[in-house]
C-alpha positions in Angstrom: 31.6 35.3 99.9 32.7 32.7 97.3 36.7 33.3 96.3 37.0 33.8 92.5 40.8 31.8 92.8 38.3 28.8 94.1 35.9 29.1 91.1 38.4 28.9 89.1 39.8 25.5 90.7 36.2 24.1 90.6 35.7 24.5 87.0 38.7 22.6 86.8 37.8 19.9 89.1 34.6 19.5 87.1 36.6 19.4 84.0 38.9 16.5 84.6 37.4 14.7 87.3 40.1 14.3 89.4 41.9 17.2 92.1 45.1 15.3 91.0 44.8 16.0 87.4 43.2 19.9 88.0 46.1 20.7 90.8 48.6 19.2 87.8 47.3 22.0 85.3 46.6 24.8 88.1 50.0 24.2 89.1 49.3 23.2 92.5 49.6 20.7 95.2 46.4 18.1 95.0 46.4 19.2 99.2 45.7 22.8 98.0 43.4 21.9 95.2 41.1 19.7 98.1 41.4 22.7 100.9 40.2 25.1 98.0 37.2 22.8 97.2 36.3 22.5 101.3 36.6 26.1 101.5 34.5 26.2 98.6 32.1 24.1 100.0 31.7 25.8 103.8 31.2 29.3 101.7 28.6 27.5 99.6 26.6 25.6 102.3 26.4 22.7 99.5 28.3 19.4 99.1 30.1 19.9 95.7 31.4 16.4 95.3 30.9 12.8 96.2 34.5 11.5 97.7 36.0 7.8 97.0 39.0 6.0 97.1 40.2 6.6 94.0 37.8 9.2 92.6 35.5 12.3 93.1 32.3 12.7 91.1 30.9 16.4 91.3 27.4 16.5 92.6 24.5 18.3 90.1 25.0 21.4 92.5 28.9 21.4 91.5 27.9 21.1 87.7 25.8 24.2 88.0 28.1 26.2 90.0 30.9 25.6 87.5 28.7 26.5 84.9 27.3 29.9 86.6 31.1 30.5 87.7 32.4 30.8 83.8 30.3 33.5 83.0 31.2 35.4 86.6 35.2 34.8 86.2 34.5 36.0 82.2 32.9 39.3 83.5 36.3 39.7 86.0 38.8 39.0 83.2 36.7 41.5 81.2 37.1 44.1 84.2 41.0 43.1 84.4 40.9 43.7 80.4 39.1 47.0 81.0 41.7 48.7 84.1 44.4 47.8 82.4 43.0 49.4 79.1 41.8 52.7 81.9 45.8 52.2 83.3 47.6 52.5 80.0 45.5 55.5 78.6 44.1 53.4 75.7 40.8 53.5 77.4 38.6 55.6 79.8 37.5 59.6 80.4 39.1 63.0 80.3 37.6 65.8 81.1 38.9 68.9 79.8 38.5 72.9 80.6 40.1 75.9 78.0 39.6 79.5 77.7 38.4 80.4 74.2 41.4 81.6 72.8 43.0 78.5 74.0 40.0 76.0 72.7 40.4 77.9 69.3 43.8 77.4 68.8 46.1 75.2 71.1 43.1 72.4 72.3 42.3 71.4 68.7 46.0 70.9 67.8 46.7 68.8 70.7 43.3 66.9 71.2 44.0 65.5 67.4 46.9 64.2 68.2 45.7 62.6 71.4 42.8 61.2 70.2 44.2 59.5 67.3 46.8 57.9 70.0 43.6 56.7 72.4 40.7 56.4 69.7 38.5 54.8 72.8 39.3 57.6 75.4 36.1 59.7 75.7 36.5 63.3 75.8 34.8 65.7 77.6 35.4 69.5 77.3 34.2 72.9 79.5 35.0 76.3 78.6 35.6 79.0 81.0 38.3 81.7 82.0 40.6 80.4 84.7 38.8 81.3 87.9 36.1 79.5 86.5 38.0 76.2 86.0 39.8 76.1 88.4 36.7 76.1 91.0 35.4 72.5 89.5 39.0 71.4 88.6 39.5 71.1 92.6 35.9 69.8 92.9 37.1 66.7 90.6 34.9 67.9 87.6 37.4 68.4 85.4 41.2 66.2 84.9 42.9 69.2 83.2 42.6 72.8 83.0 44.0 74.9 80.2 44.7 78.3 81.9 47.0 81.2 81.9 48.3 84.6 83.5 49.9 87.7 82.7 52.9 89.9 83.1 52.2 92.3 86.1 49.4 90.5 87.2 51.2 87.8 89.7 49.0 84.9 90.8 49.9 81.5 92.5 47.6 78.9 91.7 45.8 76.4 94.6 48.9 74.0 96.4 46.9 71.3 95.5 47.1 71.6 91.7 50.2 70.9 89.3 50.9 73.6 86.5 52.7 72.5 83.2 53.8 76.1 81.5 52.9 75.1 77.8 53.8 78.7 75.7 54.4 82.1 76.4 52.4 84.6 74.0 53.8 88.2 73.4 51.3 91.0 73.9 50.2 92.8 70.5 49.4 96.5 69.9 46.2 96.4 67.5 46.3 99.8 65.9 43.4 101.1 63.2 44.6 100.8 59.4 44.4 105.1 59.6 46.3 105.1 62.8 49.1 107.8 62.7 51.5 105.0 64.1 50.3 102.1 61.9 53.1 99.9 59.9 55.6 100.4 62.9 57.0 97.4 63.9 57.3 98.5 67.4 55.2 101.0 69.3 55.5 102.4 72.8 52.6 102.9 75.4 53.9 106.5 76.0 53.6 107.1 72.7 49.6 105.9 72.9 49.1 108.2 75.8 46.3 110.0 74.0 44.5 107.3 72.1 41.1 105.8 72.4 41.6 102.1 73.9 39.3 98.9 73.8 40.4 96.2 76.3 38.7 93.2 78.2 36.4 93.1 80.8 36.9 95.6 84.0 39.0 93.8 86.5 40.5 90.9 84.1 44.0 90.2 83.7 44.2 91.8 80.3 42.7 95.0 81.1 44.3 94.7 84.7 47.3 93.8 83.1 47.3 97.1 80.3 46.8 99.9 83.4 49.8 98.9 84.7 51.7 98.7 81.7 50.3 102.6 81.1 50.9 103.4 84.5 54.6 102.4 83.8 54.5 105.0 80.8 53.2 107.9 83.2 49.3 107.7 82.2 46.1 105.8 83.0 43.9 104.5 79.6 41.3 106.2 78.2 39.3 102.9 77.7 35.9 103.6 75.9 34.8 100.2 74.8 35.3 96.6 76.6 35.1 93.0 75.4 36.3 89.8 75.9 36.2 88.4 73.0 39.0 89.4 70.8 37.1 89.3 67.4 34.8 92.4 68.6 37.7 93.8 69.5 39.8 93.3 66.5 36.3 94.8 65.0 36.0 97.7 66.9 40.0 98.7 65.7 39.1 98.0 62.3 36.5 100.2 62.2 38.6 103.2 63.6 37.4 103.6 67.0 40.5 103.0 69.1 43.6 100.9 70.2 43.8 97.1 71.8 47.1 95.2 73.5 45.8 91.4 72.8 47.9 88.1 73.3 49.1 86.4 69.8 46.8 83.5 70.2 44.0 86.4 70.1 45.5 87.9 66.7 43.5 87.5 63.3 45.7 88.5 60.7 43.1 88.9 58.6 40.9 91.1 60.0 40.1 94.0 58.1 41.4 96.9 58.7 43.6 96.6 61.6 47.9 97.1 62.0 49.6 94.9 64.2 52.7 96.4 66.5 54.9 95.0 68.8 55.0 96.8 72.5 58.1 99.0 71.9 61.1 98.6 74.8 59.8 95.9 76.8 58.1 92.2 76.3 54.9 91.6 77.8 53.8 88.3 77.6 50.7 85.6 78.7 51.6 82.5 79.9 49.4 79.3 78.7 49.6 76.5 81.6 47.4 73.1 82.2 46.8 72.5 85.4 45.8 69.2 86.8 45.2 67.4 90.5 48.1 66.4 92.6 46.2 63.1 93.0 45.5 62.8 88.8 48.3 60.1 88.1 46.4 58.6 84.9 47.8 57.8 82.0 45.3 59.8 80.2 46.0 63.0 81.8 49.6 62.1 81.5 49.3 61.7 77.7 47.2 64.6 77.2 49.9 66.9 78.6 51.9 65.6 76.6 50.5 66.1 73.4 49.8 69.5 74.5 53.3 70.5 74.6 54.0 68.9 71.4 51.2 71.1 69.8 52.3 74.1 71.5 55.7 73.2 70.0 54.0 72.6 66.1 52.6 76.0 66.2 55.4 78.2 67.5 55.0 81.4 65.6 57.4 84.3 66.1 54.9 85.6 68.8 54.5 82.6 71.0 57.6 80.8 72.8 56.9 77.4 73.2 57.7 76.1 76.6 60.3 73.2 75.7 60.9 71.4 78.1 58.5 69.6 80.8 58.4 72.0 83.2 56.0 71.2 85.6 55.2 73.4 89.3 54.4 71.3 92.0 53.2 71.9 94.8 55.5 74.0 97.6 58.1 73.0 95.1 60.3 75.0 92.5 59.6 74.9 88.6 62.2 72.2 87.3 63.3 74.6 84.7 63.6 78.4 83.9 60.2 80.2 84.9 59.9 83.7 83.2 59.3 86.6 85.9 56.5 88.8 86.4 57.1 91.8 85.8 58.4 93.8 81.8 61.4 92.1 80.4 63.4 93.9 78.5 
């Protein structure tokens, strides 16, 4: 195989004429310059130059080889040009995964502020809830995972995956317009012991996540309708035909017909993470984390607590700053 650092001395050779005057410019000795053209030469199978006293005159196989060898060493400072471009996050691919609420609200923020850092970073983004991401996030499918979990619904995620906590979202009581309770500020699950409720999907976090809360108020739901998407829902309390608990980044203040409470007595919360690969060191992935917390800084309504600092899980390690529990919070 032909050494590019030799290529690089013949084109020099063929340029001056002389392995005196090309060791003089490479900054070499002209002994170093005449063992890289031999080596040259026993790689090549050619004679590249025809040796005298005082001179050496490149053969027509040397010309062409110094020509050919420009455009080769061109491509490789073009590949240098390009990792160090892929190395310093100005260049290259991120793949991304979000659950909706997060895609609508948190991912916009921070992907316009990333993108206008590292215009020529091609972005590529997946949806899903968590268990879904995370599956091709350990496959190597995805760089970084937008995920989250709630109060009284512990869950550890994989050892081989790094969470940085981005926000914490209170839980919202979503009361009909009508509702005997509606305008409170603050309303307690015992005091919803009777009502009608609407909540997500059988066996989710939210819904998972709501039984308990009841069960801590001495009663199970009476859950009539179920969706996970938290416009129907919003919908389906607007129109009168029961009670939600949705996280603030789920919250339309505008939709029609529909109170807002907070959960009286305790703070239940959703916690918004990314996740990424222990082995996912590149600056892109860096800076996207970064510009996620900043964005989950920006839009720190009263309902959602920014997470700060870095704080960053790794794995069998401790959080490097305060972690909120599972589990109500007074």
């Amino acid at each position: 195989m032909l050494n590019p650092l030799h290529l690089r001395t013949l084109i020099e050779v063929v340029r001056t004429g002389s392995f005196a005057e090309a060791a003089r410019r490479l900054g070499y000795t002209p002994s170093a310059v005449s063992q890289q053209i031999s080596g040259l030469e026993r790689a090549a199978r050619l004679t590249l130059f025809e040796r005298e006293p005082q001179s050496v005159r490149p053969t027509v196989a040397a010309e062409l080889l110094a020509e050919r060898s420009q455009e080769v060493l061109a491509s490789f400072d073009a590949i240098d040009q390009e990792i160090d471009a892929i190395s310093s996050g100005s260049q290259g691919r991120l793949r991304i995964g979000s659950f909706p609420t997060a895609s609508a609200t948190l991912l916009p923020l921070g992907l316009a502020a990333f993108v206008q850092r590292y215009p020529a970073v091609q972005v590529q983004l997946d949806e899903g809830e968590p268990d879904e991401l995370l599956e091709v996030l350990q496959d190597g499918e995805l760089d970084v995972a937008l995920v989250y979990r709630y109060d009284l619904v512990p869950r550890a995620w994989p050892h081989r995956l790094v969470e940085t906590e981005l926000l914490h979202e209170n839980l919202l009581l979503l009361l009909p317009g009508a509702h005997p309770l509606a305008g409170r500020a603050q309303v307690g699950f015992g005091e919803l012991a009777d009502a009608t409720w609407i909540a997500s999907r059988e066996g989710s976090a939210g819904a998972t996540c709501l039984e308990r809360a009841c069960a801590t108020a001495g009663f199970a739901p009476r859950i009539a309708f179920r969706s996970n998407n938290y416009g129907v829902v919003a919908g389906l309390v607007g129109a009168g035909l029961g009670v939600a608990m949705v996280p603030a980044l789920g919250h339309d203040s505008s939709a029609p017909g529909v109170t807002v409470a907070d959960v009286g007595g305790v703070r239940l919360q959703r916690h918004v993470s990314a996740l990424h690969r222990v082995a996912s060191v590149a600056t892109p992935v860096h800076e996207v984390l970064t510009a996620f917390r900043e964005a989950a800084e920006r839009m720190n309504p009263g309902r959602l607590h920014a997470q700060g600092s870095a704080l960053q899980r790794t794995p069998g390690g401790s959080p490097s700053g305060d972690a909120a529990a599972d589990g109500l919070t007074p």
